[in-house]
C-alpha positions in Angstrom: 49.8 28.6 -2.8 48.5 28.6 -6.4 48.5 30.9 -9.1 45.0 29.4 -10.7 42.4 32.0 -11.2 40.1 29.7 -9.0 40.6 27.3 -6.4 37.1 25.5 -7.1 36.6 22.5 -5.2 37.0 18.9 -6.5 35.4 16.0 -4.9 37.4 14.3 -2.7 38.6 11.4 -3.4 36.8 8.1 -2.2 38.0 4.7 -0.7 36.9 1.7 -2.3 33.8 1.5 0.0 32.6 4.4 -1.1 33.7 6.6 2.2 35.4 10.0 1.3 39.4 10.4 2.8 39.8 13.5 3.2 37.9 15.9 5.6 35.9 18.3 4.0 36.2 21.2 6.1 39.8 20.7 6.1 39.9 20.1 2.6 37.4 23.4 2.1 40.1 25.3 4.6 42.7 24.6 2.5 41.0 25.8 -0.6 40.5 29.3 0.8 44.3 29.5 1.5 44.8 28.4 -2.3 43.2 31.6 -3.7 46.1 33.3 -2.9 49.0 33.6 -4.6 52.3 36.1 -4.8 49.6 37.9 -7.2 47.2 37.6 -5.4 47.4 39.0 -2.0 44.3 40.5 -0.6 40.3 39.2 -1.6 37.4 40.7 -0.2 34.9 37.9 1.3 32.8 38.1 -1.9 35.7 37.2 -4.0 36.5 34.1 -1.5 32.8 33.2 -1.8 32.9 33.4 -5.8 36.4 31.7 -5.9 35.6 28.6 -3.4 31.6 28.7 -4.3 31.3 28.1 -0.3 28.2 29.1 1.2 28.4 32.5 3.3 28.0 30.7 6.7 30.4 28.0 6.0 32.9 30.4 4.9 32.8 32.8 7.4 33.0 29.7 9.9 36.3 28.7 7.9 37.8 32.4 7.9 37.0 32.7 11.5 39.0 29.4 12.4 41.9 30.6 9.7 42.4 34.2 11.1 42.4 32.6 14.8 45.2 29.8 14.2 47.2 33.0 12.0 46.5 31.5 8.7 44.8 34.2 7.6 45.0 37.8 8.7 41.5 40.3 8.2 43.0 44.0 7.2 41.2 46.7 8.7 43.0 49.0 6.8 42.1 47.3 3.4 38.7 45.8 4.7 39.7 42.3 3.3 41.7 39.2 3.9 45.4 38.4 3.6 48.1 35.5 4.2 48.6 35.3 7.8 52.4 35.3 9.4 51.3 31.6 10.6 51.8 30.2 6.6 55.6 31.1 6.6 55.8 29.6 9.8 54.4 26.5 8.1 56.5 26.8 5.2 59.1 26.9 6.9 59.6 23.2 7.7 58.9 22.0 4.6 62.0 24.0 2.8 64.3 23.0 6.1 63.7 19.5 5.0 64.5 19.8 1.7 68.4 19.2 2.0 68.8 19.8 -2.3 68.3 23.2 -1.8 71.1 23.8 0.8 73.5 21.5 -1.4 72.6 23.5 -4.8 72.7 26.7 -3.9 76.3 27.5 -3.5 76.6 26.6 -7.0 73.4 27.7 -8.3 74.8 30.8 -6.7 78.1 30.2 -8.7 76.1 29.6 -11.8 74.1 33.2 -11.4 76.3 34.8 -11.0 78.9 33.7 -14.4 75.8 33.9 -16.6 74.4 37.4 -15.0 71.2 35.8 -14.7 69.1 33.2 -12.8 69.1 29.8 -11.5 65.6 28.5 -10.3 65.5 25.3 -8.2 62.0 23.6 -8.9 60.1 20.7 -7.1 56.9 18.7 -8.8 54.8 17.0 -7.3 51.0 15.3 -8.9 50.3 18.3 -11.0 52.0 21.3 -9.8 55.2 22.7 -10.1 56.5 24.9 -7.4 60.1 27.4 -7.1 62.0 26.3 -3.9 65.6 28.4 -4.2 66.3 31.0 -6.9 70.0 32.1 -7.3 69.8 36.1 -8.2 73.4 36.6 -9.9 75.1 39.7 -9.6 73.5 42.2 -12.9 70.8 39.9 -13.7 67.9 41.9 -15.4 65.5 38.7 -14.9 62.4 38.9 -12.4 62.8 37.0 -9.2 59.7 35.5 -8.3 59.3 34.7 -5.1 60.2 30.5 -3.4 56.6 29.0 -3.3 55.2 30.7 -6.5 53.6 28.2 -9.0 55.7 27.7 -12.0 53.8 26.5 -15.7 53.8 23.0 -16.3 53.1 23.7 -20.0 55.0 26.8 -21.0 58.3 26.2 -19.4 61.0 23.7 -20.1 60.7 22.9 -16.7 57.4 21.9 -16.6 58.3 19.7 -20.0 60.8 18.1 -18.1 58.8 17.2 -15.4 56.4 15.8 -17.9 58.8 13.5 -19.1 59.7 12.7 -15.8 56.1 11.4 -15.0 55.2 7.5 -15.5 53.4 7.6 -18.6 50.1 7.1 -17.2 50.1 10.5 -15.1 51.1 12.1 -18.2 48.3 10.8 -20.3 45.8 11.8 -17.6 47.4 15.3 -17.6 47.2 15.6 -21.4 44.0 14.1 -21.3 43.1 17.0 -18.8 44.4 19.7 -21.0 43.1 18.1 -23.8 39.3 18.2 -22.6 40.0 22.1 -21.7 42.1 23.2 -24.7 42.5 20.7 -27.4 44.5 23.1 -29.5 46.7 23.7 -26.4 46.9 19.9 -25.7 48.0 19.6 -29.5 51.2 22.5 -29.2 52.1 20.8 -26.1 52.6 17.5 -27.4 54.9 18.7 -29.8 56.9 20.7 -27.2 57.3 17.2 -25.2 58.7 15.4 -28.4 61.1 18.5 -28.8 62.2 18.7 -25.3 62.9 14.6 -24.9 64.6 15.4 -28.2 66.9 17.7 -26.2 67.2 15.9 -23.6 68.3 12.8 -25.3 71.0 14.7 -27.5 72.0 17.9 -25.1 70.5 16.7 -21.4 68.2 19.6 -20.7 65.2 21.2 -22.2 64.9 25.0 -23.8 62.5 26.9 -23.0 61.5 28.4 -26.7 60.7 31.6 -24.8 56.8 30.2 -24.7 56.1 31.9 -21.0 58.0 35.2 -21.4 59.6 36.4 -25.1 62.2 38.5 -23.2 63.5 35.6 -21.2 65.7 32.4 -22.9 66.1 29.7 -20.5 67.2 26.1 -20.5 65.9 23.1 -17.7 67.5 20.3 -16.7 65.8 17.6 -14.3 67.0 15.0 -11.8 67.0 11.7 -12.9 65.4 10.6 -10.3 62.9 11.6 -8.2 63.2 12.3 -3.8 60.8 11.5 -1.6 58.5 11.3 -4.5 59.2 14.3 -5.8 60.6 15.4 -9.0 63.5 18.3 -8.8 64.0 20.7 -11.9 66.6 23.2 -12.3 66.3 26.0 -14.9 68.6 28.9 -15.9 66.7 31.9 -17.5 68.7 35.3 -19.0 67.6 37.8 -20.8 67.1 37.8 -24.6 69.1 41.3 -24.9 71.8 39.7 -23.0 75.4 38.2 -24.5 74.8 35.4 -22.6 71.6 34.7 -24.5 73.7 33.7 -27.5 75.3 30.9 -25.5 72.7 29.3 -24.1 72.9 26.2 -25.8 76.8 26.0 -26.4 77.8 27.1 -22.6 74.8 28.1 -20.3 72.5 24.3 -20.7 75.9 22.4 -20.4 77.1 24.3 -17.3 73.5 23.7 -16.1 73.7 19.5 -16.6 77.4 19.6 -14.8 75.6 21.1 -12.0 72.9 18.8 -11.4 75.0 15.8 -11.9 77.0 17.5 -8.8 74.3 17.5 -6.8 72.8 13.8 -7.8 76.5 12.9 -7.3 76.5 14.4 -3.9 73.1 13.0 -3.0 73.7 9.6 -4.3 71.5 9.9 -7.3 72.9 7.9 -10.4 71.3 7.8 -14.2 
């Protein structure tokens, strides 16, 4: 689910005849369930209506068909809506299939736990960025968030990875996006991008610069090549009052590259 303010609806897109391929009313289901987020875990109808600009009969239609296959869940006790049980049991597929995570996370686990913070597995895929394992190590100080929380595309050195990782046509189109919404924005990030494929071209991962949260250092290091279509990113983040913040270019980014050349080695991944 996203973390957007707004899950406003885009036109779908069309074939070359003209005719849309995607359902609407699934497509306009689907956009309900993406106003919620981690942060976001309870909206009143109103707030659906103002977030998905549906029409009060067609959302109601949509919330009635949600609650009933246990997408959604109506709270009685908070008079407003909620994730239903049935989206875990939807998720849970999806990270079953996902055989990176169950290689990594022994020694993502490993990792966490030597550097008494946190090692985030990552997938991207068109433009979002989404947490799939996180290693907790034993006295970390850094948040967890929880697997299927959006992660910044461009604030993180993950996301800047995963930039570079796109064919250079998706990332003019997402530049060109931000651009059009923030051109001062669009501007910092383009410098980030030359700084991180700096890093990754003399170190092999990406720092962070502590641009999402000041009290956090963190380095990212991506796959070299993509699964299933979809890009993997691995990040480990400590805390800036930390010892370990001090090594996290000389000790914490290499032990993060040896690691994700493990688990391209195991998966049969070469550069």
């Amino acid at each position: 689910m996203t973390n957007e303010a707004h899950a406003s609806l885009t036109p779908p897109p069309a074939d070359a005849d003209g005719e849309s391929r995607l359902v609407s009313a699934l497509a306009r289901g689907v956009s309900i369930l993406n106003c919620f987020s981690p942060t976001v875990q309870e909206l009143s109808s109103r707030e659906l209506m103002e977030r998905t600009g549906l029409a009060k009969p067609t959302l109601f239609r949509l919330l009635d068909t949600l609650c009933e296959l246990g997408l959604l869940h109506y709270s009685e006790r908070l008079s407003r809506y909620v994730p239903g049980v049935g989206l875990v049991n939807l998720a849970a597929p999806a990270l079953a299939r996902m055989t990176v995570r169950q290689l990594a996370r022994p020694a993502m686990q490993e990792l966490a736990d030597h550097i008494a913070g946190q090692v985030e597995l990552i997938v991207g895929n068109g433009n979002a960025m989404t947490y799939v394992e996180i290693a907790q190590g034993v006295g970390s100080h850094v948040f967890r968030p929880e697997v299927g929380t959006r992660v910044s595309i461009s604030r993180t050195g993950s996301g800047r990875g995963y930039l570079l990782l796109m064919p250079e046509p998706e990332r003019e189109a997402y530049l060109a996006q931000l651009r059009a919404a923030d051109p001062a924005r669009a501007d910092w990030l383009q410098q980030r991008l030359k700084d991180a494929a700096r890093d990754l071209q003399e170190h092999g991962f990406c720092r962070g610069h502590r641009d999402l949260h000041r009290e956090v250092e963190s380095v990212a290091v991506p796959m070299r090549a993509r699964r299933d279509g979809e890009a993997w990113i691995f990040a480990a983040s400590v805390p800036v009052f930390s010892p370990q913040s001090k090594q996290i270019e000389e000790d914490i980014g290499p032990r993060l590259v040896s690691l994700v050349r493990n688990v391209e080695g195991a998966i049969g991944v070469s550069g």
